[in-house]
Structures are given as C-alpha cells and as structure tokens.
MIDOSE-1310 file (N, C-alpha, C; in nm, 2 decimals, decimal comma, always signed):
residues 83
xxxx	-1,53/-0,56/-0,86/-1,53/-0,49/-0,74/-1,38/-0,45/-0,70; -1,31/-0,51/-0,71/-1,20/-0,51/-0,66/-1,13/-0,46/-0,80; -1,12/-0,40/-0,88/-1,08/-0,31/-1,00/-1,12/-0,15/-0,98; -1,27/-0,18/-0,92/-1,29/+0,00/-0,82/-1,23/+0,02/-0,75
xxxx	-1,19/-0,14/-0,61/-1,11/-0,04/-0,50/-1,01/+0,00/-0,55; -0,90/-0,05/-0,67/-0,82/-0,02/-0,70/-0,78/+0,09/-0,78; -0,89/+0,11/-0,82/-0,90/+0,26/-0,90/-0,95/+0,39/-0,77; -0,99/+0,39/-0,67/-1,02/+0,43/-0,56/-0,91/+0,48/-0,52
xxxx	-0,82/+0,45/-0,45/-0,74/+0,35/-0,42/-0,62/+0,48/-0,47; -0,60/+0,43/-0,56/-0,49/+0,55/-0,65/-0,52/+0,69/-0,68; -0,67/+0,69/-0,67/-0,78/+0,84/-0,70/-0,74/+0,94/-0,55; -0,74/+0,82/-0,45/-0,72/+0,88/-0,30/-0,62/+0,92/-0,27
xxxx	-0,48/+0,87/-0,34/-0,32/+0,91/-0,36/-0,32/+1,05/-0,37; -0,44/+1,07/-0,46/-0,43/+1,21/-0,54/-0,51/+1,34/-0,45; -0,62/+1,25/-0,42/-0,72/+1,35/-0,39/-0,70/+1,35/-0,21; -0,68/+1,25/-0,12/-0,64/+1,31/+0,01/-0,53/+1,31/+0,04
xxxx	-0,51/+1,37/+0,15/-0,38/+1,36/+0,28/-0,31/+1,19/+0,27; -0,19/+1,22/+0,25/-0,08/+1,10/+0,27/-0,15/+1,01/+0,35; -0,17/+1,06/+0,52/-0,18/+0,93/+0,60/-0,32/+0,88/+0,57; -0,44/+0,93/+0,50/-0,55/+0,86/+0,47/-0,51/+0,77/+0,39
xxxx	-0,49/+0,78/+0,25/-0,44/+0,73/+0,15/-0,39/+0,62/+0,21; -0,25/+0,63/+0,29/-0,18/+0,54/+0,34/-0,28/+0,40/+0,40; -0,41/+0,46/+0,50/-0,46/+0,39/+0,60/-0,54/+0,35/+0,49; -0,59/+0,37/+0,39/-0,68/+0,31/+0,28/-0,62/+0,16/+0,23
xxxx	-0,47/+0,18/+0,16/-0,40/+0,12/+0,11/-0,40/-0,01/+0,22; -0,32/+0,02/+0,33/-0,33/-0,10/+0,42/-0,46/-0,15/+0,45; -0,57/-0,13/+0,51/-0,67/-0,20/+0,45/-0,73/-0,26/+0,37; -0,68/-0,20/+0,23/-0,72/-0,29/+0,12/-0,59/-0,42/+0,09
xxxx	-0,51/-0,38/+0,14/-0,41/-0,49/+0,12/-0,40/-0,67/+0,19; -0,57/-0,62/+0,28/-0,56/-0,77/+0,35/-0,62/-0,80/+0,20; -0,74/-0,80/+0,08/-0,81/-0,79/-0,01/-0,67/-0,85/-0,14; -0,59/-0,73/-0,16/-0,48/-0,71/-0,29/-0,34/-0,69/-0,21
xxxx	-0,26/-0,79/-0,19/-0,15/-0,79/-0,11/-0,05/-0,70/-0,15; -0,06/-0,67/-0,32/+0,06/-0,58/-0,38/+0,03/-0,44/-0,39; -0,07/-0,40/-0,35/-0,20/-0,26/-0,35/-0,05/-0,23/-0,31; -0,01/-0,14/-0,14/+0,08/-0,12/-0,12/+0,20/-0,05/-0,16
xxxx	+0,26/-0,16/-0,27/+0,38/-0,19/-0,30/+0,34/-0,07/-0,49; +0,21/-0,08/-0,50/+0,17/-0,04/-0,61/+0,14/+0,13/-0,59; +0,09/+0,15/-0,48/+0,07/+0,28/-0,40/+0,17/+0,38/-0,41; +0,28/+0,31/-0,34/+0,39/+0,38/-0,29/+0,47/+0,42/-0,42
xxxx	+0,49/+0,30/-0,50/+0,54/+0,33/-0,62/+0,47/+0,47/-0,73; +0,36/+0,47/-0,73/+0,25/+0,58/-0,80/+0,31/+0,73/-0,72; +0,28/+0,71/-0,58/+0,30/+0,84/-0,45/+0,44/+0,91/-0,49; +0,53/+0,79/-0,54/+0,69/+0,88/-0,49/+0,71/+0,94/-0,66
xxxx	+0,62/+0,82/-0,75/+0,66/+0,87/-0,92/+0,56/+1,05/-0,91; +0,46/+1,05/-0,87/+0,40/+1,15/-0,86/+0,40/+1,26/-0,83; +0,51/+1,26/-0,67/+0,54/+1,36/-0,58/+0,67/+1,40/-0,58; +0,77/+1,29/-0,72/+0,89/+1,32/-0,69/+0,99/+1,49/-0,72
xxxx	+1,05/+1,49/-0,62/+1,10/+1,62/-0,63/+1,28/+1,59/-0,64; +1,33/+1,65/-0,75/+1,48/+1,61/-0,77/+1,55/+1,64/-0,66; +1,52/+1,72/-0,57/+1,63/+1,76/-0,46/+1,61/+1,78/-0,33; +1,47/+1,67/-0,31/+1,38/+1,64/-0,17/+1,45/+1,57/-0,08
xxxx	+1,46/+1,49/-0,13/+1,48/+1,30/-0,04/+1,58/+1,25/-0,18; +1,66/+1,17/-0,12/+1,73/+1,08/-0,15/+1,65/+0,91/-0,15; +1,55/+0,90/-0,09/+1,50/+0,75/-0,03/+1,35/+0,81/-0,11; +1,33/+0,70/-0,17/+1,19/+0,68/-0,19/+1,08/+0,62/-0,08
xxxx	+1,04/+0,67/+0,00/+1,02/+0,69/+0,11/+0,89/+0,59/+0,12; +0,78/+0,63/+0,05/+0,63/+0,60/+0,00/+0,68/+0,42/-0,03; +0,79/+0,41/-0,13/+0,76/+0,33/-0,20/+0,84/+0,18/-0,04; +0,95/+0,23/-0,04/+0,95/+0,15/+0,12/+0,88/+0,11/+0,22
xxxx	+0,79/+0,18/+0,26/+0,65/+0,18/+0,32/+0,58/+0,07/+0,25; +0,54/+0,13/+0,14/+0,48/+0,04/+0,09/+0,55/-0,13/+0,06; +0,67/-0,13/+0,05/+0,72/-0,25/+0,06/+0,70/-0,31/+0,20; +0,68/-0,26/+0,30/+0,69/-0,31/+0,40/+0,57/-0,36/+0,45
xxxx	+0,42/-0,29/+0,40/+0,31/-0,34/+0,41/+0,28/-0,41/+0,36; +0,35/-0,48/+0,25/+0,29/-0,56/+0,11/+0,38/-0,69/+0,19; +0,48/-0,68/+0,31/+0,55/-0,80/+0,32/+0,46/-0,84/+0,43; +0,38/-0,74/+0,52/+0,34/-0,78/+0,66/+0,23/-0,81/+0,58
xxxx	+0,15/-0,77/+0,49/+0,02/-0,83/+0,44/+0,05/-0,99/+0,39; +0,17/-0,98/+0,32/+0,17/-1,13/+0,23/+0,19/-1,24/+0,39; +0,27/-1,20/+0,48/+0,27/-1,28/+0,60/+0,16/-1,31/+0,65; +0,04/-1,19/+0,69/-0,10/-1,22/+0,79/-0,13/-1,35/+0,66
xxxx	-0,18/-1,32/+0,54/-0,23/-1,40/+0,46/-0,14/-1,54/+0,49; -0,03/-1,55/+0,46/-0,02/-1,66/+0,44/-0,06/-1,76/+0,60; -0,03/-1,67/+0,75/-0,07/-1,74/+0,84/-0,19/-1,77/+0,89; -0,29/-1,67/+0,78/-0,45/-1,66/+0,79/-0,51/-1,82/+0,73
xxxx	-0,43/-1,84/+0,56/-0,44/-1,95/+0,53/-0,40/-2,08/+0,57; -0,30/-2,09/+0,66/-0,23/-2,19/+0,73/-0,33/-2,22/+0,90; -0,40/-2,10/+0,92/-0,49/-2,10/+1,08/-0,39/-2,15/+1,15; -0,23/-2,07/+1,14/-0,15/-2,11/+1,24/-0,13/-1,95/+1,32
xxx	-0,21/-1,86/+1,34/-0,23/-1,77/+1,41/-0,31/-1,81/+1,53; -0,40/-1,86/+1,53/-0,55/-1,90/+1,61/-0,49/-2,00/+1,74; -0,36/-2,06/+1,68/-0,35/-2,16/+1,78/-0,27/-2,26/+1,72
C-alpha cells in the first residue's frame, strides 16, 4: 500500500497544481516521513530551469516538512504531546 501512495504521490508532482501535490505530500508524510524531502527533490530535478531561481525552493520545503513530520512522530511516539 504504501509503494502506491508513493507512486501516487510523484504521479501527482506531475499531473496537478504545485500546492495540491504539495498538500498530498504532507499528509502522506505523517505515513513516510522522507515522502517530502523525496518530493521536493523530484519537483525542482523536474522543473529545473537554468536561469529561474537560484534556491531550490521545492526541495527546502520539502526539507522542512520531513523535519516537522520526523518531530510530530517522534513526540507522537513518546505521548509527550497529550500531556
């Protein structure tokens, strides 16, 4: 199952709008913490333009989701959020 969402997942990179894709990825990342970080990297190799951006933009993002996902997880598994 989780080999579809991930094939999903990257299909949606392709086939919708950025901020869908985007809002896909973070939800799947409570599931695959590095989804994300994997995302972003595919988005910016895909979209890159030699004389757009300077910053890999996608792939930052995605680094920054894959750190706030690896944190919820780890305080999800600790049940030091609840109290």
């Amino acid at each position: 199952m989780r080999g579809l969402l991930v094939l999903f997942i990257f299909a949606s990179t392709i086939l919708f709008p950025w901020p869908l894709a985007a809002a896909l990825a973070i939800v799947t990342s409570l599931f695959i913490p590095l989804l994300p970080l994997a995302v972003g990297i595919f988005a910016d190799a895909l979209y890159y333009a030699p004389h757009a951006a300077n910053l890999p933009l996608f792939t930052l993002f995605g680094a920054v989701a894959t750190c706030v996902a690896l944190l919820v997880r780890s305080r999800l598994r600790a049940s030091s959020i609840t109290g």
